[in-house]
C-alpha positions in Angstrom: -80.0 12.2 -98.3 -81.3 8.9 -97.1 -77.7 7.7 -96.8 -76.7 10.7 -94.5 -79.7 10.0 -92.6 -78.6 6.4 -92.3 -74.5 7.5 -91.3 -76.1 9.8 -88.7 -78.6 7.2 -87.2 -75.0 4.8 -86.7 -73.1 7.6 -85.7 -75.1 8.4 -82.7 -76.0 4.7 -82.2 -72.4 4.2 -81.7 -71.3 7.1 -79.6 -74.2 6.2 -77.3 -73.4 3.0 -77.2 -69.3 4.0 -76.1 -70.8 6.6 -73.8 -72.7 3.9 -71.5 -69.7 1.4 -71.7 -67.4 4.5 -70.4 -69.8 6.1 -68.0 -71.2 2.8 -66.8 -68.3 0.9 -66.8 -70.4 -1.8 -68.8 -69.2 -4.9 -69.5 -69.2 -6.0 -73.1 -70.3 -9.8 -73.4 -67.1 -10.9 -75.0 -64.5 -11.9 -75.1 -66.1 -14.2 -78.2 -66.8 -11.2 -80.2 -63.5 -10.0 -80.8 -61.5 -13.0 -81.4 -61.5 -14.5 -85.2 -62.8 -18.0 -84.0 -66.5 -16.5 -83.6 -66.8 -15.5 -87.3 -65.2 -17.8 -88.7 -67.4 -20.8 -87.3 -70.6 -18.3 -88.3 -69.0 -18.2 -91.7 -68.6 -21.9 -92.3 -71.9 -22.6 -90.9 -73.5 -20.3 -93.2 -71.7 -21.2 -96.0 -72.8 -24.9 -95.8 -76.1 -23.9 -95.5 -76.1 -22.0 -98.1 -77.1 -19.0 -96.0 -75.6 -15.9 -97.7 -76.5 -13.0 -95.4 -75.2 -15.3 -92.8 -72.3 -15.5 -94.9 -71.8 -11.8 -95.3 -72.8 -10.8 -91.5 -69.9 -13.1 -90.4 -67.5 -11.5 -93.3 -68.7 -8.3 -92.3 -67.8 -9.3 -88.8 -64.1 -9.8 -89.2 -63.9 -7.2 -91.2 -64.4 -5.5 -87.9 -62.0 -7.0 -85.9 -59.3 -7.2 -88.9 -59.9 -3.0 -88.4 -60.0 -2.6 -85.1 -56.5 -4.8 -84.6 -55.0 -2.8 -87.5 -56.0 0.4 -85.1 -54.4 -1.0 -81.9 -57.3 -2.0 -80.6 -56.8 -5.5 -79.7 -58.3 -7.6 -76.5 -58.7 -6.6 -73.2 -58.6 -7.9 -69.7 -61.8 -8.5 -67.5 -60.8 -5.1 -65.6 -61.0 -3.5 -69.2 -57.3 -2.9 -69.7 -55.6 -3.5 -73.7 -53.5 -6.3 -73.4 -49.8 -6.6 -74.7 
């Protein structure tokens, strides 16, 4: 039950979060955070440090991206259109 709790707590997080990006026509402060390069660095600098939730926050993190490409959603222009 605490897991379902959890799901709906993200669910609405994210829809809220989508809502104010579409209603406001919010910028997102990329375009870092959808482009492998960010992770990756986060990744090696965690890993020499020996950081492992560092480590797994930056897996974790192109695990999104690797998703969200392999949905269609790729990088966008400034004026918020997908680019070829």
């Amino acid at each position: 039950m605490k897991r379902l709790g959890y799901a709906l707590i993200g669910l609405a997080a994210a829809a809220l979060a989508i809502a104010v990006v579409v209603t406001q026509h919010a910028s997102w402060w990329q375009p870092g955070v959808h482009r492998f390069w960010a992770p990756a660095v986060l990744v090696v600098i965690a890993l020499l440090l020996h950081a492992d939730a560092w480590t797994a926050a930056g897996l974790a993190w192109c695990a999104h991206i690797g998703f969200d490409r392999s949905l269609g959603f790729g990088l966008r222009t400034r004026e918020g259109f997908q680019r070829g």
